[in-house]
C-alpha positions in Angstrom: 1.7 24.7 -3.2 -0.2 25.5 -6.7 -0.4 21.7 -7.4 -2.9 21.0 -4.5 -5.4 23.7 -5.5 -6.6 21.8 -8.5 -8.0 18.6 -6.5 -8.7 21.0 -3.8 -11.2 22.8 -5.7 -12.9 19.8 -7.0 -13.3 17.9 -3.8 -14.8 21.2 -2.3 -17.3 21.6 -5.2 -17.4 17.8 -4.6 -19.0 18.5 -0.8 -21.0 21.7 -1.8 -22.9 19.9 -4.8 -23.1 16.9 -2.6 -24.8 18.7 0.4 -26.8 20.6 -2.0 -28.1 17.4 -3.8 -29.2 16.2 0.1 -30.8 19.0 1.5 -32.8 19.5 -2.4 -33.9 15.9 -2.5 -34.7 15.7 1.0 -33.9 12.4 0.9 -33.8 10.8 4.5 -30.5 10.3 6.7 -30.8 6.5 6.7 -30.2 6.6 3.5 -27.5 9.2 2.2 -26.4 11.5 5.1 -25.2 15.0 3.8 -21.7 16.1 4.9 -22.6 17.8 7.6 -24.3 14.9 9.0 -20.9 12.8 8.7 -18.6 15.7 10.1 -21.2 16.0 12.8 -21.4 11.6 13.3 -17.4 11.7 13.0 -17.0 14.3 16.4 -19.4 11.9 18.3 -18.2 8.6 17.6 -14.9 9.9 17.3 -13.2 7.9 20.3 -15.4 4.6 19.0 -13.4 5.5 15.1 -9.6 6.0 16.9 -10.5 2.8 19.1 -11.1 0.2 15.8 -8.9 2.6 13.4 -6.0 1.8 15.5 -6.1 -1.7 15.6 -6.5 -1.9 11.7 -3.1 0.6 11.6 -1.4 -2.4 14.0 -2.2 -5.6 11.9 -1.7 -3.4 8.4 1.8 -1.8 9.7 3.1 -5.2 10.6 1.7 -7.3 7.7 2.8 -4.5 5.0 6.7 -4.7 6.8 6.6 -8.7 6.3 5.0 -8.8 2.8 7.7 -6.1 1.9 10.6 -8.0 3.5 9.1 -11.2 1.3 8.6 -9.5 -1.6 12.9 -7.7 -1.5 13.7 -11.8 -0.4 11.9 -13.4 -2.9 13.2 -10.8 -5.9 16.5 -11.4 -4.3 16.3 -14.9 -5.1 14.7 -15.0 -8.4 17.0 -12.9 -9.7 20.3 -14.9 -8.1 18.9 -17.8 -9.4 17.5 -18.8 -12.7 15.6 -22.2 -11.7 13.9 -20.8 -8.7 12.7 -17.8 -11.1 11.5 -20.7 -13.4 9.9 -22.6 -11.0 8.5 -20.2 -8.5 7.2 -17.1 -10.4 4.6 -18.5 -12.3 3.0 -19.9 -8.8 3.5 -17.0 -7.6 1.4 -15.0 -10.8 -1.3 -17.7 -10.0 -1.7 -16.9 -6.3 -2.4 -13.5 -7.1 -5.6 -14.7 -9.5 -7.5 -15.8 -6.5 -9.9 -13.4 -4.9 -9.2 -12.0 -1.6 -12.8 -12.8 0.0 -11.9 -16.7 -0.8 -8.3 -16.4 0.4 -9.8 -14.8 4.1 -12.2 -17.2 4.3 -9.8 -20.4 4.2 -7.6 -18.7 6.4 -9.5 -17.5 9.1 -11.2 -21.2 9.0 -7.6 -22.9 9.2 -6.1 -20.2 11.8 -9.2 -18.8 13.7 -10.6 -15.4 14.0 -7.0 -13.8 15.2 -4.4 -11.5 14.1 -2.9 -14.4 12.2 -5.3 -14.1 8.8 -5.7 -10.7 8.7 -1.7 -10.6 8.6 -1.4 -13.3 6.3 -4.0 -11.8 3.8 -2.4 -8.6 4.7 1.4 -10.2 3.3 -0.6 -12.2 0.3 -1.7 -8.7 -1.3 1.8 -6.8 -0.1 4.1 -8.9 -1.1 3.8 -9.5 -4.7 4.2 -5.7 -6.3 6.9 -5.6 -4.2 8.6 -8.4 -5.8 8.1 -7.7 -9.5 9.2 -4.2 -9.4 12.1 -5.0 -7.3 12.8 -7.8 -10.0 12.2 -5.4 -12.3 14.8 -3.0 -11.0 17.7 -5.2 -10.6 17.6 -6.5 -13.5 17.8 -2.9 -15.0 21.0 -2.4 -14.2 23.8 -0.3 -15.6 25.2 -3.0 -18.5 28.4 -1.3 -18.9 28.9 -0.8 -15.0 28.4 -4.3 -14.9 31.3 -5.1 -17.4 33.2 -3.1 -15.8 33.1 -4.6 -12.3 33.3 -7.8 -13.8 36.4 -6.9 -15.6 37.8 -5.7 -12.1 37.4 -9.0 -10.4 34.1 -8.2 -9.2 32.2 -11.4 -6.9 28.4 -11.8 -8.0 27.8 -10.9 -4.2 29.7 -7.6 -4.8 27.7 -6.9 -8.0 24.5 -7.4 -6.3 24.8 -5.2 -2.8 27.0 -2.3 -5.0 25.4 -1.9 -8.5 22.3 -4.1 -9.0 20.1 -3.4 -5.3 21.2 0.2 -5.2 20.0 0.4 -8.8 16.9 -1.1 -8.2 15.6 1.1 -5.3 13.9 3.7 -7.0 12.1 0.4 -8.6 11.2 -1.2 -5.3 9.7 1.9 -4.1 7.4 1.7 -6.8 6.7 -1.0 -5.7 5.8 -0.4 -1.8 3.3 2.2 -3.1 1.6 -0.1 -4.5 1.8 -2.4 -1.6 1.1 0.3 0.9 -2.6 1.0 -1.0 -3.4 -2.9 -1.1 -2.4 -3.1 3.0 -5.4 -0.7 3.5 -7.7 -2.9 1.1 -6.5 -6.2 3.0 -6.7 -5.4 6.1 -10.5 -4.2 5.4 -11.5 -7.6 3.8 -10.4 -9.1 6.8 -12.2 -7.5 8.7 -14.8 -7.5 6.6 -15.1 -11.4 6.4 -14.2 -12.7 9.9 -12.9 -9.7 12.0 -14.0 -8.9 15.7 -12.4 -5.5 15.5 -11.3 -2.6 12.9 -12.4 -0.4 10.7 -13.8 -2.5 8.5 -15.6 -4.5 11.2 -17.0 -0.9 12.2 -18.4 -0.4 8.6 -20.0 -3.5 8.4 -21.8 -3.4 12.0 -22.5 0.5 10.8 -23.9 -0.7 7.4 -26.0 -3.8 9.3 -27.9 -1.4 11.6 -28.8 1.4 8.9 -26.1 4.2 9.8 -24.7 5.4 6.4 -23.0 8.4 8.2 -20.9 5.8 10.3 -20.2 3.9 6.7 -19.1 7.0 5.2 -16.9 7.9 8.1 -15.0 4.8 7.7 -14.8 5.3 4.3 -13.1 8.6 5.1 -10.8 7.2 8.0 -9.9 4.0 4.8 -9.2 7.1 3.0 -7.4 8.6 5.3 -5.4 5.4 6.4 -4.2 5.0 2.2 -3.3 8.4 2.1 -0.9 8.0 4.9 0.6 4.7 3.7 1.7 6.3 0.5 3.0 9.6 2.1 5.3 7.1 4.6 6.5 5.2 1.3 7.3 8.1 -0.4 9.2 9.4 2.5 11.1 6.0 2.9 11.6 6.8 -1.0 13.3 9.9 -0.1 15.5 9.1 2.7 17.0 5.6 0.6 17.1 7.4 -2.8 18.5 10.4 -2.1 22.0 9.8 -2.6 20.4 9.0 -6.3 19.1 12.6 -7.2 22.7 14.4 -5.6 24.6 12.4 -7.9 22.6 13.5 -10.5 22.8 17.2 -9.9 26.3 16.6 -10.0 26.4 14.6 -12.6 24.4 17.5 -14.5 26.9 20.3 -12.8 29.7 18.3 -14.6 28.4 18.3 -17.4 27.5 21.9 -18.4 31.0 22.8 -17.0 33.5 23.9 -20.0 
């Protein structure tokens, strides 16, 4: 519990000095609300938020579970096979040099102001962490287990599902946290660029008519939405990697026994 006070504290001094440096100023509402005026803005338009924040939640949940079932494929692959890691990777390094504004503009011009873009973007900025650190991972792997297995007649299928992706999972949740912060970021330049609906099409239409509380609440609800994606990953991090930390208390228990 002591490890939350620290940020705690500063985002409530955060707020107070915030509030304080609004109501001092008197600067007007238009242009920076105060806290209280966001809390307040927040409980009114609060079934307008849920409405748009819940589509963004549908088209980021499904494009983060396909760019994370690319990115396990395509590390899968790379590592099986030497020419496709040759000839692929690199591509794939350049894809990730072009901007995300460009990339949702061609796409939402070839495929339309649907869900298909915003998923595709979505999968484009997912995928990739994903498949380094699960590339990463596997080819981290225990040397001498290795050997071993292969001195015991093991297949490379059997070295890949029982030492080399068990291995690597502590790796390709590394990665996911990474991909579950750029989902958020995604799905809010797609929105952004040609969305009819979302929370980033709410803080654009906010920001167009002048209401910076409405910007700052979806600022908060963004926030919000990253926090949550990293707290799901990190509990899919628990419940695949347990197994890990058991066998390392026993592995320590072992050890200190005479």
């Amino acid at each position: 519990m002591y490890k939350w006070w620290p940020p705690a504290l500063v985002i409530t001094a955060l707020v107070i000095g915030w509030q304080a440096a609004v109501d001092l100023s008197g600067v007007e509402k238009w242009h920076v609300p105060s806290p209280i005026d966001v809390a307040q803005e927040s409980m009114k338009s609060y079934p307008q938020v849920l409405a748009h924040t819940w589509i963004t939640v549908k088209v980021m949940l499904t494009g983060t579970a396909i760019g994370i079932a690319i990115g396990i494929a395509g590390a899968l692959l790379l590592h099986i096979s030497p020419f496709l890691n040759r000839a692929f990777y690199p591509l794939m390094i350049l894809s990730q040099n072009i901007p995300i504004i460009v990339l949702s503009m061609l796409l939402i011009f070839w495929f339309g102001f649907g869900l298909t873009p915003k998923i595709v973007i979505i999968v484009l900025v997912c995928f990739f962490p994903v498949l380094v650190a699960t590339m990463n991972g596997l080819a981290q792997a225990d040397r001498a287990m290795r050997s071993y297995m292969l001195m015991t007649g093991a297949s490379r299928l059997q070295l890949l599902l029982k030492l080399e992706l068990p291995y690597s999972l502590p790796y390709l949740f590394a990665g996911v946290k990474i991909a579950a912060t750029y989902s958020v970021m995604g799905a809010v330049i797609a929105e952004w660029v040609g969305g009819s609906q979302g929370i980033g099409k709410y803080m654009m239409m906010s920001y167009a008519s002048f209401r910076m509380d409405r910007v700052f609440v979806s600022v908060i609800v963004i926030i919000v939405l990253s926090l949550l994606m990293v707290g799901l990953s990190r509990l899919l991090e628990w419940r695949f990697t347990r197994w890990k930390t058991h066998s390392l208390h026993a592995g320590t228990e072992g050890g200190s026994r005479p």
